[in-house]
Structures are given as structure tokens and as C-alpha cells.
N, C-alpha and C positions, 0 to 999 in steps of 0.2 A: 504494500500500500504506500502511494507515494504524497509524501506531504510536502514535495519540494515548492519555494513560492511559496511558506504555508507561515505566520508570524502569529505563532500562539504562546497566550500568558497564562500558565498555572499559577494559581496562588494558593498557597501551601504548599509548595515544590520541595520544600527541603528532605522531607519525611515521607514513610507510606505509601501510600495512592499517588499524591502527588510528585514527589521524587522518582517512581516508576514513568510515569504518565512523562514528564520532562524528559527524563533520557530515553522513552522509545521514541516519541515525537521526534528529538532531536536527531538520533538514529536513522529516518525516517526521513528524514531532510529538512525539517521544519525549523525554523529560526526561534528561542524558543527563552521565554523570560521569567526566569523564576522567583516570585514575589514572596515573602517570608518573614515573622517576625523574628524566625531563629534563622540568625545570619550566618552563624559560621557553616552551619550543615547547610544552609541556602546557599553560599559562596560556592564550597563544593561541588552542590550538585548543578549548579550552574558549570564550574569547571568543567565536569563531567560530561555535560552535554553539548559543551562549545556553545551556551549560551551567555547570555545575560542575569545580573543577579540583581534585584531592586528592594531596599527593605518596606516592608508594609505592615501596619497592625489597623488588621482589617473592621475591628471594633472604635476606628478613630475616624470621619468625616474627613477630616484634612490631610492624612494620612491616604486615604484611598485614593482622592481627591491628585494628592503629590505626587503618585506611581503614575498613574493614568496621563499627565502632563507630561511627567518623565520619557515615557512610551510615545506620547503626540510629536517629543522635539527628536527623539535617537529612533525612530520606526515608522512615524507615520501613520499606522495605521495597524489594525486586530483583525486575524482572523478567526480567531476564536476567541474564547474563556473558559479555563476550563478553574469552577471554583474548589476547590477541596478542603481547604483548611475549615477549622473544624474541632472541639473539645467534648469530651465528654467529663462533668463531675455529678456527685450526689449519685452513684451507685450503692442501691441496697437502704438507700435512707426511706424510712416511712414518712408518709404523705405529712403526718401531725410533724416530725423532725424537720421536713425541706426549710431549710432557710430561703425565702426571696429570693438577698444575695446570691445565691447559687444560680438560681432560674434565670435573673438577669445574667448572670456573666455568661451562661451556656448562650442565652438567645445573643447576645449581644457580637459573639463571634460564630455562633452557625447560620443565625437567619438574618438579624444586621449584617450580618458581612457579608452574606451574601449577594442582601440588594443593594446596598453598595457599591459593591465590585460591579454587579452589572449596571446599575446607574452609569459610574462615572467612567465603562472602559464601553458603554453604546457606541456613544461618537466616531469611536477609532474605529468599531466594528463595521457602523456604517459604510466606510470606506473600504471596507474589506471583500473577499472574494468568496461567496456562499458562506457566511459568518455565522456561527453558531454558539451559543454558550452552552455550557453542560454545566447543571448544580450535583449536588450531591447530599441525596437525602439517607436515608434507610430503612428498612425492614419497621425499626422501632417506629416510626411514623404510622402504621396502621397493627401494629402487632403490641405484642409486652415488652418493655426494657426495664433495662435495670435499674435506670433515672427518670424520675418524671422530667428534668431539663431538658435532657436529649433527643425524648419522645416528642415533647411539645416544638421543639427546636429543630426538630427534622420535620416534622407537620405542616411548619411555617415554610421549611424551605421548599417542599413539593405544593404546597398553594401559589409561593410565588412564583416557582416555575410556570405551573399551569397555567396561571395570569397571565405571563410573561411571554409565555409559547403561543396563547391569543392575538395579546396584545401587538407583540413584534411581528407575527409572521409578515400580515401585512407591510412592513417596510423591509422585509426580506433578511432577515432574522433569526435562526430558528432555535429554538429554547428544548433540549431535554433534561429529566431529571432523572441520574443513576441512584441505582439502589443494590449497592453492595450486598452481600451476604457475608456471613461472618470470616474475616480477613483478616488475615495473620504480621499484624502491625503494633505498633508501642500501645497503641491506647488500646487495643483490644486484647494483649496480653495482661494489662495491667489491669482490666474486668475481670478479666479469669482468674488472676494471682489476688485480688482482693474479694472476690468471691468464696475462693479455695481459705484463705484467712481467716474471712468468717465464720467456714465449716469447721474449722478447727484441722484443715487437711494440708499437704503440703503445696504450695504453689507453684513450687517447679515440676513438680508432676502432672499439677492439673492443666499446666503452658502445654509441657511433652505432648499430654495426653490426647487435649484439645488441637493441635500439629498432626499428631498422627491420624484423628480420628476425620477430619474433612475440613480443618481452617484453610482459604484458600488462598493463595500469593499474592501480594500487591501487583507482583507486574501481568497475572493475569486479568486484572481490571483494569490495569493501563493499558491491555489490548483493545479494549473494546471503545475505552475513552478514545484513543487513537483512529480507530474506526467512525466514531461520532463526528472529531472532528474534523475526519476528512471530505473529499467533494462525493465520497461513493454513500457517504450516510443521509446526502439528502433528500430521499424520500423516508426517514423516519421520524416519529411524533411520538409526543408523548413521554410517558415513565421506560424506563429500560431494567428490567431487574437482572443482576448476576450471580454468580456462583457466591 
């Protein structure tokens, strides 16, 4: 699949999802800019990719606001967005315990940063060649999780997509929302070791365990992200769910 000609910005690049997603794109031929509040593993994987590294903290207006300008004066222009960053906290906490606190800071970087990032990086996309954003919701959005923050905070993120896959198409646009399955990355090892904790069981067992028994690769979902956004994914709509 060729993404040559292709100027796409992961944001949350450094880690995970989106650290896969940067270096196949890049791989791939795509020009490719990875936005991050963790700079040094952002720098990196920027290295890695022969891309660009730009720092962002996606739960700041001016902050998003300043990559996107960054991007308008050294590129011109987005062919995609692919958003990934992303937190999970309040695993295992009961409903009467949830602190507020918590519920904001998860919405404030899954669903704020979200629309955000697509706000302020439209423009560039507008100028782009079959331009697409990709959010990144989950399972826990229609299922059980193990935070109420994160459930409600991926919720947000596939309503706004949905909106957003309406609303843009018409200016040629096109909006999907991924929905991982359970994925073998820091924050998801760190659910199962603080799960296992609370059983009073070992948590490097339950990591192994959880690995062997079907947790699936980050860079198998940077396959399919790489798929979205290229020019062969434009007739799809919609939710996309993976492994």
C-alpha cells in the first residue's frame, strides 16, 4: 500500500498505537509528524520514521492550536489525522469513590483532544488529497470497562466522530472511528497488573498470561490505520472495529 505524497500527523506517536501507526506510514512512504506530550520517546520515534517531531499537550487550546500552525509554515498542508493519544485512570474505582477530578482529566485528553486536534488541523486537511481523520474510540464505549472515565471518554469520542463523518463528508473529509480490541501496550498492561493486584494475584503472570492468551500487537492496528488512511480506504464509513 502506497502512501507516497501522503503528509500525515499522528498525535500520540511516541507510544503504542500510535508509535506503530508513525513508523508503518512512514515505511510506506508517507511524510509523517509525530505530535506528543512525551518528547523524548516522541523525538525517537520521529527519528525512526524519518519524520518530524512537534511537542503537543492535546488537553491545552493553545497548545493544539501551536502544532497545527507549526505544520501550516514546514508542510502546508494534512493528509490525514490520525488521533491516538489517549489515558486511561480510575480502574476498579466504584461509582460512590470516582473522584470528578479523574472524569475530567480522562475527558479532557480523550474527547477534548480529540476535537481539538480535529478543529485546529481541518484547515490543512482541507488542502489535502482525499483527507481523512481517524479517532480512536473502544470497545468500552458500548461495553463494560474498568473506568467509568474511559467509558464515558471513548463515548464522547465515537459521537464526535459520527458528527464529524456527517458533518465533513460534504466538504470532502472523511471521518472514521477505530475501535481496538484488547492491545498489548503500556496502558493496557498496566489494567491487567493493577487488576491482578487487587486479586491479590501476581501481575506479571497475569501480563504473560493475558500475551499469550489473545492480547493483540500494536502494529497490527497500525495496519489497518495505514489502510484508512490511505486513497484505497475511500469508500469506507463509519466505526471500524479490530482485533
Amino acid at each position: 500500500m502506497n502512501l507516497q505524497g501522503k503528509t500525515i500527523l499522528v498525535v500520540g506517536g511516541a507510544t503504542g498505537i500510535g508509535q506503530a501507526t508513525a513508523l508503518l506510514c512512514a515505511e510506506r512512504g508517507a511524510a509523517v509528524i509525530v505530535a506528543d506530550f512525551n518528547e523524548a520517546e516522541g523525538k525517537a520515534t520521529a527519528e525512526a520514521a524519518g519524520g518530524t517531531f512537534l511537542p503537543v499537550d492535546v488537553t491545552d487550546e493553545a497548545s493544539v492550536k501551536a502544532l497545527c500552525a507549526n505544520i501550516a509554515r514546514s508542510h502546508s498542508k494534512l493528509d490525514a489525522l490520525v488521533q491516538t493519544a489517549g489515558i486511561l485512570k480510575g480502574a476498579y474505582v466504584n461509582l460512590e469513590d470516582f473522584e470528578l477530578a479523574t472524569l475530567r482529566q480522562v475527558l479532557d485528553v480523550n474527547t477534548i483532544g480529540s476535537f481539538l486536534c480535529a478543529k485546529y488541523a481541518k484547515p490543512l486537511l482541507q488542502k489535502g488529497d482525499k483527507p481523512a481523520i481517524i479517532l480512536i474510540s473502544s470497545p468500552a464505549a458500548y461495553g463494560v470497562s474498568s473506568s467509568y472515565a474511559y467509558a464515558v471518554s471513548k463515548g464522547g469520542v465515537s459521537a464526535l466522530g459520527t458528527t464529524m463523518a456527517g458533518k465533513l463528508a460534504p466538504e470532502g473529509i472523511r471521518v472514521n472511528v477505530l475501535f481496538p480490541g484488547g492491545i498489548n501496550t503500556f496502558m493496557k498492561r498496566s489494567v491487567i497488573e493493577e487488576d491482578a493486584v487487587r486479586k491479590g494475584q501476581d501481575p506479571q503472570a497475569a501480563v504473560e498470561a493475558a500475551q499469550s492468551s489473545g492480547l493483540g500487537e500494536p502494529m497490527g492496528v497500525a495496519k489497518v490505520l495505514a489502510f484508512l488512511v490511505s486513497d484505497e480506504a475511500d469508500y469506507v464509513r463509519g466505526s471500524v472495529n479490530t482485533r
